[in-house]
C-alpha positions as CSV (number, residue, x, y, z in Angstrom):
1,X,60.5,7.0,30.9
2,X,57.3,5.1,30.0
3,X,55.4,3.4,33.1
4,X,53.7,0.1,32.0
5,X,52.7,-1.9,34.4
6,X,51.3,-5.0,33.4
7,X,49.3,-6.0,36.4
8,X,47.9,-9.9,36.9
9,X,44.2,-10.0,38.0
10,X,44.9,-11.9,41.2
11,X,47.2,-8.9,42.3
12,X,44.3,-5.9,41.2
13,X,41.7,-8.4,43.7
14,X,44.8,-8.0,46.4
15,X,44.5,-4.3,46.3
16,X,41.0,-3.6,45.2
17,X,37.3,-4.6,46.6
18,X,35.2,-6.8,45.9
19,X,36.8,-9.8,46.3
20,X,35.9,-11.4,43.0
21,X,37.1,-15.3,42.3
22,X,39.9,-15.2,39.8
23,X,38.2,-18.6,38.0
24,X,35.7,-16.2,36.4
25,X,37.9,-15.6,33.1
26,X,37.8,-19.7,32.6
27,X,35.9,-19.6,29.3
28,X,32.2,-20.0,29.7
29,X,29.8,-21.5,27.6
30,X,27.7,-19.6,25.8
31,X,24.4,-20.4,27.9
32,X,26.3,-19.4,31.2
33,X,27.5,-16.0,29.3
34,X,23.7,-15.2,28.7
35,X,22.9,-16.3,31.9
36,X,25.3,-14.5,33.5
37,X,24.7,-11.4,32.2
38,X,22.3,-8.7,33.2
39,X,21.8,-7.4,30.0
40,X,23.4,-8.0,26.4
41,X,23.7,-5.2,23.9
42,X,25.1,-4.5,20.8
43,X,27.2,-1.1,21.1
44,X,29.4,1.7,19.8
45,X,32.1,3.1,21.6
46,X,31.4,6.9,21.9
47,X,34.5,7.5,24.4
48,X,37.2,6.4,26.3
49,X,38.1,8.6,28.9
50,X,41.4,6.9,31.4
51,X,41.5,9.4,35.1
52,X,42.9,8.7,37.8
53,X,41.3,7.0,40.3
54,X,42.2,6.3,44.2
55,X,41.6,3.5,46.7
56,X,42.3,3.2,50.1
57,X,45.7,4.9,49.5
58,X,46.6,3.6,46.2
59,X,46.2,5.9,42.6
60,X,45.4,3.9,39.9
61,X,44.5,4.5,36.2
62,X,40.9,3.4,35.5
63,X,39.3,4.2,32.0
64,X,35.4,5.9,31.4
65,X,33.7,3.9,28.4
66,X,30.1,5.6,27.8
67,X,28.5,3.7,24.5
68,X,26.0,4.2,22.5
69,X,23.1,1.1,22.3
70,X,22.1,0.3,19.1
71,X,20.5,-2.8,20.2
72,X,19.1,-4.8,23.4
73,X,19.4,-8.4,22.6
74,X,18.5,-9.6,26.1
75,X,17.7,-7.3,29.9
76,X,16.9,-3.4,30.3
77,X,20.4,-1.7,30.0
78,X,20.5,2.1,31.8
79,X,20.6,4.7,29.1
80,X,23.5,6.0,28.8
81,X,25.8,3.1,29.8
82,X,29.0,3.3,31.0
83,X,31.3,1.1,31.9
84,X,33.9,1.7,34.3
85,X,36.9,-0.2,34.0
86,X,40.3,-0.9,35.3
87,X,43.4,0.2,33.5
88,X,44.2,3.1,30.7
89,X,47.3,5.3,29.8
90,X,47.5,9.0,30.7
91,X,50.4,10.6,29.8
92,X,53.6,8.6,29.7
93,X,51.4,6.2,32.2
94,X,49.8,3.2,31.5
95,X,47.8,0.5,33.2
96,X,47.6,-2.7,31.9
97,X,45.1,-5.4,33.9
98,X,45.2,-8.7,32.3
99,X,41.7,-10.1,30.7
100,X,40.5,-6.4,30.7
101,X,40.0,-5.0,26.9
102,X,40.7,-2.1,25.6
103,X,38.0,0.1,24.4
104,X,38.1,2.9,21.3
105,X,35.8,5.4,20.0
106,X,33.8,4.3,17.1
107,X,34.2,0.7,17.9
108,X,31.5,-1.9,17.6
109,X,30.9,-4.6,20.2
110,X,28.6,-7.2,20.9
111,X,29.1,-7.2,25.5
112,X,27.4,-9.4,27.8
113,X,27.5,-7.0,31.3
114,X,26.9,-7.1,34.4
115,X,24.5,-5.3,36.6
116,X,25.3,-2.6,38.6
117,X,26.7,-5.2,41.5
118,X,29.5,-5.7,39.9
119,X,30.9,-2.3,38.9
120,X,34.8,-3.5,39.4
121,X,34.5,-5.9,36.6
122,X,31.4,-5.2,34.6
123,X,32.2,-7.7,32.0
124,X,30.8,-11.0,32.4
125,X,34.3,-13.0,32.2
126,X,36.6,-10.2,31.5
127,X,37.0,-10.5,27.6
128,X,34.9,-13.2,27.4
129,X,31.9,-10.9,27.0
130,X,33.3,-8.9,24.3
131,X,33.0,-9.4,20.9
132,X,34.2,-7.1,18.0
133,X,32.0,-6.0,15.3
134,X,33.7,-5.6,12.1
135,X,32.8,-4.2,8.9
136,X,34.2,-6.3,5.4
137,X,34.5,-3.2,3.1
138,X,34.4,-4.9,0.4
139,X,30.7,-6.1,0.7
140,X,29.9,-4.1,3.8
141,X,29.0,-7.6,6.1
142,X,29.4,-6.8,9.4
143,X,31.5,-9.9,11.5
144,X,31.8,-11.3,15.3
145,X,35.1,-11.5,16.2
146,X,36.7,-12.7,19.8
147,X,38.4,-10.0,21.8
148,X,41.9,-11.4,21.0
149,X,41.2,-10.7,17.8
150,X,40.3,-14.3,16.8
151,X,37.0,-14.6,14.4
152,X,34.2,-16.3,15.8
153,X,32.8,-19.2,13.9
154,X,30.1,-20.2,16.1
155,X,28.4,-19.0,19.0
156,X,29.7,-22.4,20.5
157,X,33.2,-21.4,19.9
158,X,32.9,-18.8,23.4
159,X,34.0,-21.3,25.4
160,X,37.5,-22.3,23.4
161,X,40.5,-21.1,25.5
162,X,41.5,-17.7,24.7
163,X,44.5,-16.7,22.1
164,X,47.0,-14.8,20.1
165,X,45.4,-15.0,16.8
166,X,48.4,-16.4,14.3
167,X,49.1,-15.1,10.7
168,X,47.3,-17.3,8.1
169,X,45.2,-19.0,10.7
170,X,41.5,-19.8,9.9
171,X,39.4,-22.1,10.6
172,X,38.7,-24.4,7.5
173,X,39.0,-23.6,3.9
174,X,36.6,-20.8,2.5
175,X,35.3,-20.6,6.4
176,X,34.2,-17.4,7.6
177,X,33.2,-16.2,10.7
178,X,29.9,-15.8,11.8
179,X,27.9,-12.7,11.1
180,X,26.9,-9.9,13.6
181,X,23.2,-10.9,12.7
182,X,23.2,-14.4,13.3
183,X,25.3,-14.2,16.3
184,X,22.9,-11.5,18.2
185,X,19.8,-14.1,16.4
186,X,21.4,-16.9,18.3
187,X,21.7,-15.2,21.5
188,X,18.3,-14.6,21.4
189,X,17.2,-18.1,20.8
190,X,19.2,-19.2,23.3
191,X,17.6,-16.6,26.4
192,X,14.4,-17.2,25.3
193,X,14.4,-20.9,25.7
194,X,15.7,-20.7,29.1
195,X,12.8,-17.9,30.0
196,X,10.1,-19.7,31.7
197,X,7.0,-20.7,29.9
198,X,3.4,-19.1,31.4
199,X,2.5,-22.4,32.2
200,X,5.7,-22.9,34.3
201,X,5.0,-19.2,36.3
C-alpha cells in the first residue's frame, strides 16, 4: 500500500529545527526575492537523490539535488551546489511538504537561494524562488515559467498569489511569457541598483 503523506509546512516546523515563520511562502516581490537571496543562479538539475534522513527520533524522506551552474546572475554560489530539501519518494514511500518543489534531472531553473544558514528551507520563499526554464522546440526560445507551472509574464508577476495553472489560460491574446534572457537581464538590473554606489561606501 502506497504511503503519501501530504504534510503542511506548519506541522514539518513542529517536528523539525529551525523554527522558520510560516509567512515566508506569502509571495514576495521581486526586489525582496533578490534581496533575500544569497545568491541567484541559473541551473541544471544533475540529480535527485530522496534517503532517508532522521531527527530527534523521527525518519523522514529528504531529497539530494546537486546542480550544475550555468550562470551566476547575482552572489558567489559554492561549486558544486546542492540543495538539501525536505520530502521525496523511496520505494512505495513518499513525502510530500507543501510549497517545496520537486526537482528532476535535466531540468532547467532560474533559483533565488539561500545561504548556508538556512539549510532546512534553502529556497528563498519555498517555490517562490523557483522558476522553470523551458525550451519551445519549435524555435528553440528558452521560457520562465512559475513553479506551478504557470508562465511568467513579467518579472513583476513574482508576487501574484500562487496557482493551479488552468487549461486554455493565458494571459492576453498572442501574449507570451517572458524569456529566460530577459528575466535573468532584469534580475540583474534590479541587484545592481540596490548595490551601493562608491560614493555612498
Amino acid at each position: 500500500m502506497l504511503t503519501r503523506p501530504f504534510i503542511r509546512l506548519g506541522l514539518v516546523l513542529a517536528l523539525l529545527p529551525p523554527p522558520i515563520s510560516a509567512t515566508m511562502v506569502d509571495a514576495p516581490d521581486i526586489d525582496s526575492l533578490i534581496s533575500q537571496s544569497d545568491y541567484i543562479v541559473r541551473v541544471v538539475v544533475r540529480s535527485a537523490t530522496p534517503e532517508w534522513r532522521e531527527h530527534a527520533g523521527r525518519r523522514y524522506i529528504g531529497t539530494r539535488v546537486e546542480l550544475e551552474i550555468r550562470d551566476v546572475i547575482k552572489g558567489a554560489p559554492p561549486s558544486p551546489l546542492v540543495l538539501d530539501l525536505i520530502g521525496g519518494r523511496i520505494g512505495q514511500d513518499e513525502l510530500v511538504v507543501e510549497g517545496v518543489p520537486a526537482f528532476h534531472a535535466g531540468d532547467q531553473h532560474v533559483l533565488f537561494v539561500h545561504g548556508e544558514q538556512r539549510k532546512m528551507f534553502p529556497l528563498v520563499a519555498l517555490m517562490h524562488g523557483v522558476y522553470p526554464i523551458i525550451r519551445e522546440g519549435n524555435t528553440g526560445e528558452e521560457f520562465v515559467f512559475r513553479s506551478s507551472g504557470q508562465p511568467l509574464y513579467s518579472a513583476q508577476d513574482v508576487s501574484r498569489p500562487m496557482a493551479e495553472p488552468r487549461v486554455g489560460q493565458q494571459q492576453a491574446p498572442l501574449a507570451r511569457p517572458l524569456t529566460a534572457a530577459a528575466f535573468i537581464r532584469q534580475i540583474r538590473e534590479r541587484a545592481a541598483a540596490k548595490q551601493p554606489s562608491k560614493l555612498e561606501k
